[in-house]
C-alpha positions as CSV (number, residue, x, y, z in Angstrom):
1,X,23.6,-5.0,-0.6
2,X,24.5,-1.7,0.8
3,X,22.0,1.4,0.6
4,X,23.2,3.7,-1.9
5,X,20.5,5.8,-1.6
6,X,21.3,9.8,-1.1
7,X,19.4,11.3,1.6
8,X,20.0,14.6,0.6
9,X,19.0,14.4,-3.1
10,X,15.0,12.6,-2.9
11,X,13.0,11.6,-0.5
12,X,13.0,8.0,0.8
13,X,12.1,5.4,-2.1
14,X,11.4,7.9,-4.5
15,X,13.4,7.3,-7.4
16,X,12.0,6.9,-11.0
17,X,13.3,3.1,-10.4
18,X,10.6,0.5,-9.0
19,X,13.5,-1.7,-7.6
20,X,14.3,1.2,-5.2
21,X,10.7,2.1,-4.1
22,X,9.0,-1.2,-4.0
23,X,10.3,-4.4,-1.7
24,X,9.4,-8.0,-2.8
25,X,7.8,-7.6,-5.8
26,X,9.2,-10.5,-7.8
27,X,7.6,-13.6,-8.0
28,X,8.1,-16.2,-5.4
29,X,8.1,-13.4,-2.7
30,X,6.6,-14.0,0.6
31,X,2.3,-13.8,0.6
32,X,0.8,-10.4,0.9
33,X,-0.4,-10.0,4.2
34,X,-3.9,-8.0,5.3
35,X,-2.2,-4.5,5.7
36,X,-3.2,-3.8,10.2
37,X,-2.7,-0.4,11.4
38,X,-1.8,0.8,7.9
39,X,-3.0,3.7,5.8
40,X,-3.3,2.8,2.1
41,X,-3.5,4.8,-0.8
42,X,-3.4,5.2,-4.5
43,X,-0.9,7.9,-5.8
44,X,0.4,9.0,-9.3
45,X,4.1,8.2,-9.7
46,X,4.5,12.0,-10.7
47,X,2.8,13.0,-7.1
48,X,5.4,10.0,-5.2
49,X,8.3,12.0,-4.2
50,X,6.2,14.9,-3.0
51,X,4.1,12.9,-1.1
52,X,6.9,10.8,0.5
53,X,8.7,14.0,1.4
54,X,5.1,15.3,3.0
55,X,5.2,12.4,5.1
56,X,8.7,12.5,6.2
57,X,8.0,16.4,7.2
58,X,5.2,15.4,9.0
59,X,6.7,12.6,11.3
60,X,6.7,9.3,9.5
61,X,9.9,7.4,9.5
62,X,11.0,6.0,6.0
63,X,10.9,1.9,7.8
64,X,6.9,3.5,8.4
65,X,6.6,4.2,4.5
66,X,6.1,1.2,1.5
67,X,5.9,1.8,-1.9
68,X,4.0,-1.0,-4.3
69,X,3.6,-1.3,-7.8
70,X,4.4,-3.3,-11.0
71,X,2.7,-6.2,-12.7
72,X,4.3,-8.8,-10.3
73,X,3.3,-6.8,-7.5
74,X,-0.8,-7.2,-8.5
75,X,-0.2,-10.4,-9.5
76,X,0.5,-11.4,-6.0
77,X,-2.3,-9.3,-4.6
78,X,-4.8,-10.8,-7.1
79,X,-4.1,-14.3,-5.7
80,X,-3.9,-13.1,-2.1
81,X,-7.2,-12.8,0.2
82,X,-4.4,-11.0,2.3
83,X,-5.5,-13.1,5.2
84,X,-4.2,-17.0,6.6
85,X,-5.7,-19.9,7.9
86,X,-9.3,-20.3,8.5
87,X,-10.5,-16.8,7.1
88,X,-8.2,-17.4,4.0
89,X,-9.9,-20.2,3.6
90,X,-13.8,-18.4,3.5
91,X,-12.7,-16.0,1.7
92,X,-11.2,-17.7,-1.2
93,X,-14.7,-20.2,-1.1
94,X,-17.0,-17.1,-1.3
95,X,-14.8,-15.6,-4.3
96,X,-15.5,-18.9,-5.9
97,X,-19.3,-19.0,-5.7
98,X,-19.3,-15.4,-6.4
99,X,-19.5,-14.0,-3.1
100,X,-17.4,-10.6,-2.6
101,X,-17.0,-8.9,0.2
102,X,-15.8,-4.8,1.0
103,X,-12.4,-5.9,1.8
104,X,-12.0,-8.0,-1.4
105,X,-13.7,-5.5,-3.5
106,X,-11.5,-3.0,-2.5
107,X,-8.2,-5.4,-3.0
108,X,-9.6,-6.0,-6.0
109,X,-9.2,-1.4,-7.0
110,X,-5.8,-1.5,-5.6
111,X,-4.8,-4.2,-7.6
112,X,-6.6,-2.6,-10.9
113,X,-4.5,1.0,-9.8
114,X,-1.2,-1.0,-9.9
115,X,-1.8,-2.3,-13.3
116,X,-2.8,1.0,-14.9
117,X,0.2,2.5,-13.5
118,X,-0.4,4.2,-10.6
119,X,1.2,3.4,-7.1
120,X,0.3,2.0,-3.7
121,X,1.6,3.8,-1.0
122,X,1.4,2.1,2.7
123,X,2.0,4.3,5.8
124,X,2.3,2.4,9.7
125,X,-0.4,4.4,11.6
126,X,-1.4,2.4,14.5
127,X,-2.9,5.6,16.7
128,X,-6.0,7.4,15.5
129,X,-3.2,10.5,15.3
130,X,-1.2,9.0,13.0
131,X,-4.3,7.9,10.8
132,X,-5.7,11.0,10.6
133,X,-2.7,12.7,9.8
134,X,-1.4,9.9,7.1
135,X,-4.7,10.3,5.6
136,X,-4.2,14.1,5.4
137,X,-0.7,14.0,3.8
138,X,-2.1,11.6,1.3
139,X,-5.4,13.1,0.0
140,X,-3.0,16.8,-0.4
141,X,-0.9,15.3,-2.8
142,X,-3.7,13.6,-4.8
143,X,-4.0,10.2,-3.4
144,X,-7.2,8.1,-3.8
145,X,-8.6,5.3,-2.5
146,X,-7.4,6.2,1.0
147,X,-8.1,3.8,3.8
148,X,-6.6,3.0,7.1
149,X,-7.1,-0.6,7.8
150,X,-7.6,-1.5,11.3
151,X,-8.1,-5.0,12.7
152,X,-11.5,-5.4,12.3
153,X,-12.6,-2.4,10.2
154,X,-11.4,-1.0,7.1
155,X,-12.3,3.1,7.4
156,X,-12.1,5.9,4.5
157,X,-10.2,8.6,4.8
């Protein structure tokens, strides 16, 4: 299907529509994957388009920028450890027997922000740079929750 979108009227996925600013969210998308070299955050839909436009002025490309929400969305995440194979595998054994762990603890906030409304913005950051300055843009237009997630550490910004 052809873009429609208008450059020149909103920032990239910023629409009031979730179809335009979040990508598989129906049911029987692909598995979420562990978010590498991303920053995540929580935003208010009234603070999205600002916030997108912020990070498009201050270098990142829209393909950099994802926008998540809706119950289908957290759905997925709630069933997700966000990881494959053998590490899938501890993790969803220690969720059984009770065992939660920082990284599942925080899934667990993003997931409850998606349900009360709010949004989940994702921004590629792979340099400390980019981190730092994603994490920035973010927390001035009233994100919380901000983390970059790195390979082997998840760090607050």
């Amino acid at each position: 299907m052809p873009d429609t979108h208008d450059p020149t009227t909103q920032p990239p996925h910023a629409s009031t529509d979730s179809a335009d600013r979040v990508r598989d969210d129906g049911a029987g998308a692909h598995e979420i994957a562990y978010p590498e070299n991303h920053v995540v955050g929580v935003v208010a839909p009234s603070a999205l388009p600002a916030a997108l436009e912020a990070l498009a002025a201050g270098g990142f490309m829209e393909t950099e920028l994802e926008v998540r929400c809706g119950s289908a969305y957290a759905a997925r995440l709630d069933a997700s450890t966000g990881r494959t194979g053998l590490l899938d595998r501890i993790l969803r054994v220690a969720e059984r027997i009770g065992v939660r762990n920082d990284e599942l603890k925080l899934k667990d906030r993003y997931e409850a922000a998606i349900r009360e409304g709010d949004l989940l913005v994702l921004v590629l950051a792979p340099t400390d740079e980019r981190r730092d300055r994603a994490g920035a843009l973010l927390h001035a237009h009233g994100a919380r929750l901000v983390h970059h997630f790195g390979r082997f550490t998840i760090t607050t910004l």
